[in-house]
N, C-alpha and C positions, 0 to 999 in steps of 0.2 A: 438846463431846464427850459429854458428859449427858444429852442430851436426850432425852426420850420415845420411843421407838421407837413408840408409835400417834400421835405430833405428828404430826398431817395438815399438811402445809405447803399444798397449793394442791391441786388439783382433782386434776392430771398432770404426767409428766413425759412428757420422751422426747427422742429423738437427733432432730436436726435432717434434714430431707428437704427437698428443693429441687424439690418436686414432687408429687403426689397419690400418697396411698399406696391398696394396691390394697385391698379388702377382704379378712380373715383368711380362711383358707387352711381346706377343712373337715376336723377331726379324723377320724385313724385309727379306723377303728372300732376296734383292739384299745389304745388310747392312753386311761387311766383320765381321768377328768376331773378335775382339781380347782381349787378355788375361786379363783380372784385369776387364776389363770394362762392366758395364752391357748393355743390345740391346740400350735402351734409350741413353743411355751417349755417347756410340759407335757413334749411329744416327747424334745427335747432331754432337758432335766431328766433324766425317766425312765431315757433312754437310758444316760447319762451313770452314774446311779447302779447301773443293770444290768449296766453293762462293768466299773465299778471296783467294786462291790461284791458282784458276784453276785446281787443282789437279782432277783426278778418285777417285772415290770409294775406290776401291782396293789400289793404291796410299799413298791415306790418311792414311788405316789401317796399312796400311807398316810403315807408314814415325811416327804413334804416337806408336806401337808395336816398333820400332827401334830405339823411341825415351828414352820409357821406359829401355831397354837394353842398353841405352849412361851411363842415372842414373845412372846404377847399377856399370858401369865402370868408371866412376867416381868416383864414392864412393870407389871402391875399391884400386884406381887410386893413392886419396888424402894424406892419410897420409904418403906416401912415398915419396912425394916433399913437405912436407907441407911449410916446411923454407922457399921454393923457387916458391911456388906458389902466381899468381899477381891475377888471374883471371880466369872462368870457363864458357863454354857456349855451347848449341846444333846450331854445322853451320844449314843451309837451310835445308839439309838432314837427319835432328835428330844425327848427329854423333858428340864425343864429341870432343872438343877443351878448350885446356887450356893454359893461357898468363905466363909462367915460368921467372924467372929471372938468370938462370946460364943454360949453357949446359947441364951441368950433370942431370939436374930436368927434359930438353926436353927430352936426350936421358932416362931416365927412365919411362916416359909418353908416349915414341913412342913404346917401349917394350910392354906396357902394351895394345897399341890400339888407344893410343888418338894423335889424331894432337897436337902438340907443336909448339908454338912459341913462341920466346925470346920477353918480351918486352923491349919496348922501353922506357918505365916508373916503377920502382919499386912499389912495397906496399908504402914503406914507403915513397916516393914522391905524390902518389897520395893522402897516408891517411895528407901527411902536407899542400897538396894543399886543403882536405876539413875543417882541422882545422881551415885555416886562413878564408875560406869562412864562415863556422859556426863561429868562433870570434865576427862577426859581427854583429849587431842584428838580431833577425827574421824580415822575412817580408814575411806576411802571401801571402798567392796565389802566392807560390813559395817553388817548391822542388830541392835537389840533392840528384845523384844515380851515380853508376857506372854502365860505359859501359864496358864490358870486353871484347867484339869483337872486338871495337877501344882502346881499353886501355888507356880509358879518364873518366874526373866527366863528368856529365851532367847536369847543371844547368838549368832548366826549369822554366818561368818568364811568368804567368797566364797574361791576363790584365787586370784585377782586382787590380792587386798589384799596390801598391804606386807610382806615376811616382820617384819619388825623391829618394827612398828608394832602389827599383829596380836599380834604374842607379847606388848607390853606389856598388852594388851586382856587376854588369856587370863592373863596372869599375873595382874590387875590382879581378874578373875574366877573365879580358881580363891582366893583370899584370903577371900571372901562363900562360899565352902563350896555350900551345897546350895539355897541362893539363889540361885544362876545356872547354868546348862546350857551347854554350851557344842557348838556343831554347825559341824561343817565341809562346804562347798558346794563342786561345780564351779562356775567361772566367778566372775561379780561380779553388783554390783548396777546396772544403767544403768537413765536413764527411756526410754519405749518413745517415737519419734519417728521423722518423717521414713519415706521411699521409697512414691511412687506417687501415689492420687487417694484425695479424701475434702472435708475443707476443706485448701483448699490457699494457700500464702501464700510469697513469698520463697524458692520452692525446696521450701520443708519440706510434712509433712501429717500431721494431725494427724485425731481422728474428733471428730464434733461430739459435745457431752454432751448437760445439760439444756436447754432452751428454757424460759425462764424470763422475769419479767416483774415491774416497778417501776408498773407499773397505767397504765403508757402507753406503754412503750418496751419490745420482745422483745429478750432477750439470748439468749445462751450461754454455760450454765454448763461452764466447758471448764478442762481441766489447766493449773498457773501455768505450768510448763517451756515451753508451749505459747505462750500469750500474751506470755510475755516474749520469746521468740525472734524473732517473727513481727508487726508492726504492722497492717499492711493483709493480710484473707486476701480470699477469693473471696466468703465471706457478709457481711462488715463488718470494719470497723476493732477490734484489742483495745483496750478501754480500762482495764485495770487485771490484773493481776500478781503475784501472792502463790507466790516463787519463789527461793529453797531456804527452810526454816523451814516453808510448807503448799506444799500444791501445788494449789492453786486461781485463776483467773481467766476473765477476760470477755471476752467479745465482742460488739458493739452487731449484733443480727442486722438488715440492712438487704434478707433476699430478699421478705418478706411472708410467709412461709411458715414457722411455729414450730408445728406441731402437738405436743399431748401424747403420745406416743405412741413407742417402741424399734422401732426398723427391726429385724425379723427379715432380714433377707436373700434372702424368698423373695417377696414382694410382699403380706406380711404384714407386722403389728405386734403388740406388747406394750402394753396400756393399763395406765400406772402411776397410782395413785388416791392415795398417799402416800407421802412419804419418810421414814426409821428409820434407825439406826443398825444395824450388824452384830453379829451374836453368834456367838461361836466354837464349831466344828461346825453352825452352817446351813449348808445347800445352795444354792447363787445361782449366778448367770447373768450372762455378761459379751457388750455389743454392740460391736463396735469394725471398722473395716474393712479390717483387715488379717486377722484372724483370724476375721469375723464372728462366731457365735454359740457361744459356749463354757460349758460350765459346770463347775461346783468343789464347793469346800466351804469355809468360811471357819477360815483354822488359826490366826488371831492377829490381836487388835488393840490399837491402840496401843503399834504400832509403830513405832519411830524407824530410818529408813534413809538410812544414807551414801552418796548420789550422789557420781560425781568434783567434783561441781558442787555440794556441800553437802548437810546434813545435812534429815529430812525427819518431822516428829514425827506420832505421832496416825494412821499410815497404817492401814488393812487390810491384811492378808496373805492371801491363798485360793489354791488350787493350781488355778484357772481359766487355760485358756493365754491371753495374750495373746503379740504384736512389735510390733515397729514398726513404729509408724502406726499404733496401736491407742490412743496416749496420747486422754485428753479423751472415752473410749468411756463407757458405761453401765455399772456396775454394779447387779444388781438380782436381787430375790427374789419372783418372782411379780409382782403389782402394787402392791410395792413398792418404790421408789429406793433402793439404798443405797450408790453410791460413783462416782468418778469414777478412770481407769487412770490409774497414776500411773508406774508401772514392772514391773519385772519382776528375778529372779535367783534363783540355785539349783533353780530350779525352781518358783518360790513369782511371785504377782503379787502385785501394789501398788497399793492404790485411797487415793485422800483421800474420805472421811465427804462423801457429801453434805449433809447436815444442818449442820456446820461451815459450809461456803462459802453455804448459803443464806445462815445468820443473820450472816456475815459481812457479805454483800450486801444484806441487808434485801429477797430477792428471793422471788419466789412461784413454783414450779413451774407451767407453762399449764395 
């Protein structure tokens, strides 16, 4: 969950196509351009951040071109406060911010370009204030995540969830005081599965992820929910399963056909160059073929989320829409990989870290 956000894992990623993709689509003459991103993604992107923010055109390109450049400063930012860092995140502006716990960490963080501020909660008070809430049993249609721009957990209570079981949660979090947040959702928490076409297997469908590769054999990096369900799908057999606990697994791709590259929808692609980790307040984009091309904003990570089916640690949170038959889709920032659909609830979706299931797999992006 550490890892470098510029770790280049492999060359590309991308959703699996069972057929020649067309060449990209030519950009809107009024669609800004910006770097990593292909016309389509751009489009979307922009569009996206135009309706729910108000923002221009130009704007938007600014504000995800500058959000990109926070990343990189960040990354380059972290292991020099690592001891004394609490928390990381792009304010409103894409610029980055980070939650330090000593002076010496802020002023080395302000050196470098990034806002600092001291919190007011350590690591290690937040990580003992989520022990004692995980202590407790699961209780499904119900996650926590950390806020790092308030330097709080956030315990999120679907209504779905158990009245009974809930209130001990809430009770159990109103006790840690200002240390935990507590929000209430319609609905619950389910993984996104099943209805229609995509890869298909046993009834169910799921979307393909990354196309990945052990330097001789094409896989697919695809959702555990997914591969534990389903043995034999249309593209190959799952050969492994990492499902409740992560939510990552494989598929031996058997079509010939694992290009790098996110199926836009339109007989275009996304060429992804690296895989990263997410940061809270980036802007990112989800491919999945239920919902096809969707984009958000990333509102928490290292989230733990209670499926009816068990409990689900280390997630993403973004308010990107995905349903069902989206599970095993792409998450991603530009031409960068950063997640696989894991689920969905209150409104918010759920990705597992790419980065995680690669080095779990020892596997290389195509």
């Amino acid at each position: 969950m550490n890892m470098s956000r510029k770790s280049v894992i492999a060359a590309a990623a991308g959703a699996l196509a069972l057929g020649l993709f067309a060449p990209a689509a030519a950009a809107s003459a009024s669609v800004p351009s910006i770097e990593g991103y292909s016309d389509v993604v751009a489009d979307k992107a922009i569009s996206t951040l135009t309706s729910e923010r108000g923002l221009g055109e130009t704007a938007a390109a600014e504000l995800l071109q500058r959000q990109q450049q926070s990343v990189d400063t960040l990354d380059d930012v972290r292991s020099a406060i690592a001891g004394d860092l609490v928390g990381e995140h792009l304010d409103a502006k894409g610029n980055p911010v980070v939650t330090v716990a000593t002076q010496a960490a802020a002023d080395k963080a302000e050196a470098a370009g990034v806002t600092a501020e001291l919190a007011e909660r350590t690591t290690e008070q937040l990580d003992a204030a989520r022990a004692e809430l995980e202590a407790l049993p699961a209780v499904p249609h119900t996650s926590l995540g950390l806020d790092p721009a308030e330097n709080q957990l956030v315990l999120t209570i679907g209504e779905k969830a158990a009245d009974s079981a809930a209130g001990k949660l809430t009770a159990a979090a109103a006790k840690l005081g200002d240390a935990v947040r507590v929000e209430h959702v319609a609905g619950g928490m389910q993984k996104s599965i099943y209805n229609g076409e995509a890869i298909t297997g046993g009834g169910s469908r799921c979307s393909a992820g990354f196309n990945v590769n052990d330097g001789s054999q094409d896989y697919i990096l695809d959702a555990g929910h997914c591969t534990a369900g389903v043995a034999e799908w249309n593209v190959g057999p799952s050969v492994d399963a990492s499902f409740p606990g992560n939510d990552y697994g494989l598929i031996r791709n058997d079509t010939g056909s694992a290009p790098g590259a996110v199926t836009l929808w339109n007989g275009s692609t996304q060429a992804i160059t690296s895989a990263s980790d997410a940061t809270v307040g980036q802007d990112i984009c989800k491919s999945g073929s239920t919902t096809q091309l969707t984009c958000g904003t990333v509102e928490a990570v290292d989230v733990t989320v209670n499926y009816a089916e068990g409990a689900v640690d280390g997630l993403i949170q973004t308010s990107a829409a995905v349903d069902s038959g989206d599970s095993g889709g792409c998450l991603f920032s530009g031409s960068t990989g950063v997640g696989i659909t894991s689920g969905m609830g209150g409104g918010s979706s759920y990705f597992q870290p790419v980065t995680e299931a690669l080095s779990a797999y020892g596997m290389s992006l195509n």
